[in-house]
C-alpha positions in Angstrom: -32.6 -7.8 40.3 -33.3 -9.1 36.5 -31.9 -7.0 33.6 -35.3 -5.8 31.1 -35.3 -7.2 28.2 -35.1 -3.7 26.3 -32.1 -3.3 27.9 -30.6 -6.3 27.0 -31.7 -5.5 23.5 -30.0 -2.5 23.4 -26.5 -3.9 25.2 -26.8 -6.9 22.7 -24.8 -4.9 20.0 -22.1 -3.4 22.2 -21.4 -6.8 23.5 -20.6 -8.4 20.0 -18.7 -5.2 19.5 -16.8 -5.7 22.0 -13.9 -8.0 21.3 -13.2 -5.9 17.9 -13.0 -2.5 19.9 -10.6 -4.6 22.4 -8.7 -6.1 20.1 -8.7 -2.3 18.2 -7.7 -0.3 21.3 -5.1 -2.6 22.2 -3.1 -3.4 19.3 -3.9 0.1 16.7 -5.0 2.5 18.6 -2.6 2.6 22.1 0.8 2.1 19.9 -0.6 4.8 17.9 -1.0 7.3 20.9 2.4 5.9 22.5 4.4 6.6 19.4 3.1 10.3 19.2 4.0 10.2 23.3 7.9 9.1 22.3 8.0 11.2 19.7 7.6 14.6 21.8 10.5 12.7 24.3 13.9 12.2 24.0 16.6 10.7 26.7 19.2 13.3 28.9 22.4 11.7 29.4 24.1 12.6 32.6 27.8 12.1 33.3 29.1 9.1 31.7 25.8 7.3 31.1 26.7 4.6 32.8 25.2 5.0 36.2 21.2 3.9 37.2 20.1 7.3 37.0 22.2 8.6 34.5 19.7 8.2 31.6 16.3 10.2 32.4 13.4 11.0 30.2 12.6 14.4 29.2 10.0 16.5 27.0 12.0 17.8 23.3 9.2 19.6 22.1 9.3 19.2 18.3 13.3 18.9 18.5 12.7 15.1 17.5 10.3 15.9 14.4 13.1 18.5 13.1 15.8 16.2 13.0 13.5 13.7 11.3 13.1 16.4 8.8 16.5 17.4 7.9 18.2 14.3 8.1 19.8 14.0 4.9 18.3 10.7 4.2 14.8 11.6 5.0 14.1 13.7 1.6 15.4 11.6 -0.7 14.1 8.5 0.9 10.6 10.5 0.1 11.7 11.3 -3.1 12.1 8.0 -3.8 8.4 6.9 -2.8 7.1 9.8 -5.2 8.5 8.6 -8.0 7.6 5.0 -7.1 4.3 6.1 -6.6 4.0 7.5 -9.9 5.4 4.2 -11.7 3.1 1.8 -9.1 -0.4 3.5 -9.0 -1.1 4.5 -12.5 0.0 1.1 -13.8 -1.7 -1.5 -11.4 -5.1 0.1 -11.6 -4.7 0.5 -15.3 -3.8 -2.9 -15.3 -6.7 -4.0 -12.7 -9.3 -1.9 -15.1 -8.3 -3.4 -18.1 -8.5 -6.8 -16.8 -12.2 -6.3 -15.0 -13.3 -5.1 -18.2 -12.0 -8.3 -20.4 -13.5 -10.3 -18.0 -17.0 -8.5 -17.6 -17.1 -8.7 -21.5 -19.7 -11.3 -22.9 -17.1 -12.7 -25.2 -15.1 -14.1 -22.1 -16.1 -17.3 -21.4 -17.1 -18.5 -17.9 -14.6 -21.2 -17.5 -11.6 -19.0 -18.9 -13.2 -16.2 -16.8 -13.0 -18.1 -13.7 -9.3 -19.4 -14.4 -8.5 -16.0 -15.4 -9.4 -14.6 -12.1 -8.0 -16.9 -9.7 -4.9 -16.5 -11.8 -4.9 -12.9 -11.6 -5.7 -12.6 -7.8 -3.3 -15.2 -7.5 -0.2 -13.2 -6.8 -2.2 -11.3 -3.9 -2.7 -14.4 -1.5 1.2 -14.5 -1.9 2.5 -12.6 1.2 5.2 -9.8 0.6 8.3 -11.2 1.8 7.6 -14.0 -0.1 6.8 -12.8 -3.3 9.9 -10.5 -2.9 12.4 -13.1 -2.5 11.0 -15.4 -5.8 11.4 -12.3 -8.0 14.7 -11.2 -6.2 16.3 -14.6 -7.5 14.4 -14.0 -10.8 16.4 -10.8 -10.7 20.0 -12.4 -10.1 21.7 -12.6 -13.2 23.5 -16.1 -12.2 20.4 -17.8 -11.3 18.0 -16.3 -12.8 15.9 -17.9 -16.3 15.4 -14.2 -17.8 19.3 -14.1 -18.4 19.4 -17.3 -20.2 16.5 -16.0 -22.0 18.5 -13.1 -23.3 21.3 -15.0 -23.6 19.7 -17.4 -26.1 18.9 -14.6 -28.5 22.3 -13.0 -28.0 20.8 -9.8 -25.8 22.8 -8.6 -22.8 20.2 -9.1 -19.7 20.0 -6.0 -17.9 21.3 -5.8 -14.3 17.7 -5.4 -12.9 18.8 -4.5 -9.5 21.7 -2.2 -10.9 21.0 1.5 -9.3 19.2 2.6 -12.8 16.9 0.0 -12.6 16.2 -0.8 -8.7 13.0 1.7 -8.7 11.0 -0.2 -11.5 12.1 -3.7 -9.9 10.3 -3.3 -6.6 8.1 -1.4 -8.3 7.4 -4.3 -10.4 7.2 -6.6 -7.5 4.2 -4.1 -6.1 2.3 -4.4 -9.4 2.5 -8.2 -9.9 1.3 -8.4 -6.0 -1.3 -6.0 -5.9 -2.9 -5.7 -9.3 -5.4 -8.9 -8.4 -6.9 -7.7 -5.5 -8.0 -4.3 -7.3 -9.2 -6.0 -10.6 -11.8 -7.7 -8.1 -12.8 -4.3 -6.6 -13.6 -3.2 -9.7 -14.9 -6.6 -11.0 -17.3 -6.9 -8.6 -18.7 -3.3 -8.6 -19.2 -4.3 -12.8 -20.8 -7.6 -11.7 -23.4 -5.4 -9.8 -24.7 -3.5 -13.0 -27.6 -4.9 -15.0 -27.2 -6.5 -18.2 -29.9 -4.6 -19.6 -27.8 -2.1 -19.1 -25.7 -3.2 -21.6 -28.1 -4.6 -23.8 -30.1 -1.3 -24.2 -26.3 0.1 -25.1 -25.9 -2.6 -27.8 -29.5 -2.3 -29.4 -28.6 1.2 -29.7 -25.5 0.0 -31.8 -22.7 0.9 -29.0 -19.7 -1.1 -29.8 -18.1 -2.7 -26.8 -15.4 -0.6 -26.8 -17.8 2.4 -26.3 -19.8 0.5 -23.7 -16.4 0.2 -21.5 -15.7 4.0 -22.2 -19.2 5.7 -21.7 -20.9 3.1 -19.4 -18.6 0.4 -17.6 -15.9 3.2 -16.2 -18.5 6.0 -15.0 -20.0 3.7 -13.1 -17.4 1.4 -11.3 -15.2 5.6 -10.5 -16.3 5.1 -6.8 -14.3 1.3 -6.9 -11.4 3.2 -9.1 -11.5 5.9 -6.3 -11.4 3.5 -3.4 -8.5 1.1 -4.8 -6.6 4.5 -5.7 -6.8 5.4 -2.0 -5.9 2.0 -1.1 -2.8 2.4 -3.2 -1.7 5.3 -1.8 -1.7 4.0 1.7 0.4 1.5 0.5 2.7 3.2 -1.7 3.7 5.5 1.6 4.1 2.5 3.8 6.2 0.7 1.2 8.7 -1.4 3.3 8.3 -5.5 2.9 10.0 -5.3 -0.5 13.1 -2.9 -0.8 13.8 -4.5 2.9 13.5 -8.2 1.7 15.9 -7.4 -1.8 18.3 -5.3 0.2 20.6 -8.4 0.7 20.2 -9.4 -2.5 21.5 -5.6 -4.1 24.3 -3.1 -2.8 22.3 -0.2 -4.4 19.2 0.0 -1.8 20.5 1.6 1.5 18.8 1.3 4.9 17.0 4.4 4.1 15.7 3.4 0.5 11.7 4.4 2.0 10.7 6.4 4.7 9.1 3.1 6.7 12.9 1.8 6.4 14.4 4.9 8.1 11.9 4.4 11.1 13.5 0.9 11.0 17.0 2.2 10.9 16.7 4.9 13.8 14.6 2.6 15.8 16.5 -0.9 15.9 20.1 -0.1 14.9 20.6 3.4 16.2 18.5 2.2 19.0 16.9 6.1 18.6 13.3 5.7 19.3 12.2 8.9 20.0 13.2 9.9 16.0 11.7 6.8 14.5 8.6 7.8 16.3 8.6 11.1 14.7 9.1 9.6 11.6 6.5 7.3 11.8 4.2 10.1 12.7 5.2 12.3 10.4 4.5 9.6 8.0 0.6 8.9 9.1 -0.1 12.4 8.9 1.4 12.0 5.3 -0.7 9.4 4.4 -3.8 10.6 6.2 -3.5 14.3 4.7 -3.3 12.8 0.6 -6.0 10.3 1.6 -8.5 12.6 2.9 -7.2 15.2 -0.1 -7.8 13.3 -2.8 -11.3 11.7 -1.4 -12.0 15.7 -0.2 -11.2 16.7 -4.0 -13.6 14.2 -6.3 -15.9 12.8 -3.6 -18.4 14.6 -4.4 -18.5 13.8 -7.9 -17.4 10.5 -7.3 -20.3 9.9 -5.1 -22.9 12.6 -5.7 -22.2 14.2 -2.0 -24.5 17.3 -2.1 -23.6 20.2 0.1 
């Protein structure tokens, strides 16, 4: 029996979706629904533990999700984020804005503005870990060039991994990494305006300054929105860099970020059933302020009617 050819039209699609809803199912979405399964468990320990049997499953209920809450580390740890947060965000998508616009300006030439870019989204291609360890060793007073630099002009360096300043040195590390790929965001949506656009602006005697303010921003606020969201998610899954510079500093515990608390319970106190809790209290987090702030200027973002 041969297969119509509507039919095969219509499975076409379905099969070259396949391998990504595979690949998806396997690898996001089962550790997902196995992590919120763990996280409503927890082990019964009978007699000594030592015997075959002695260690049996059982349901806890939400007796996992309160310890994850009043552990003494887990508050602070978030505490820490929400300030981190506050340095991180506002700063690389300033940062990210104000180098879009400098490049989208006619006065920018394209050579410098094609240097300029790679440069910028240079840092980016860098992975984490990586980038983390340069700057941790930038951050060591006995090896590092920025002491000698203060040295030279008889300054005292400042212990940048001291407990004063830990925050804004992985925060800095989070800047100088992601700051590239949101300037492109926003570079592109600017690339996608027409230049008689601007040219109707300047005929009209708009300084560039006022073209940025009343024209460029307005209309790139969806891209701004987007990378915001994007740095959100981030900022609440912070884990690469505190973990990486942790060696290098006595002043960033195992429980500096939420993400390295779920690390903690789950591979040293060999307590999965809390890490899982964690971790879910954590994408509810992260899903709640995502779909918030998208829920809260959406509509004006995007011109959503009711």
């Amino acid at each position: 029996m041969t297969t119509s050819a509507p039919a095969r039209r219509t499975g076409t699609p379905y099969a070259f979706l396949a391998p990504a809803l595979i690949l998806f199912a396997a690898f996001l979405a089962a550790p997902i629904v196995y992590a919120a399964y763990l996280s409503f468990r927890k082990v019964k320990v009978s007699g000594l533990g030592l015997g075959a049997r002695s260690r049996t499953e059982i349901w806890a209920g939400l007796d996992n999700y309160t310890r994850s809450l009043t552990d003494p580390d887990f508050l602070p740890s978030v505490g820490r984020i929400a300030l981190y947060g506050l340095i991180v965000v506002p700063t690389m998508l300033g940062l990210a804005l104000l180098f879009a616009l400098l490049l989208d300006a006619n006065r920018t030439r394209e050579s410098v503005g094609k240097f300029a870019r790679i440069s910028i989204f240079l840092p980016y291609a860098v992975p984490a870990v990586v980038g983390s360890l340069l700057w941790g060793f930038l951050y060591l007073p006995r090896v590092s060039p920025i002491t000698d630099v203060f040295e030279a002009v008889g300054i005292t360096a400042p212990e940048l991994l001291s407990r004063d300043l830990t925050l804004w040195a992985v925060a800095n590390i989070a800047v100088w990494g992601g700051t590239g790929f949101n300037m492109i965001v926003i570079y592109t949506a600017l690339r996608a305006v027409p230049v008689s656009l601007y040219e109707s602006a300047r005929i009209d005697g708009a300084s560039e300054v006022a073209i940025a303010w009343r024209i460029k921003i307005p209309i790139v606020t969806p891209s701004l929105i987007m990378t915001f969201v994007f740095s959100l998610i981030a900022t609440l899954q912070v884990f690469a860099e505190p973990m990486t510079l942790r060696p290098l500093a006595n002043t960033i515990s195992t429980t500096w970020t939420p993400l390295m608390k779920v690390y903690r319970d789950a591979f040293t106190r060999n307590d999965l059933y809390a890490a899982a809790a964690t971790s879910v209290i954590i994408a509810l987090a992260t899903f709640i302020l995502s779909f918030g702030f998208l829920k809260l200027v959406g509509r004006r973002a995007f011109n959503q009617e009711d």
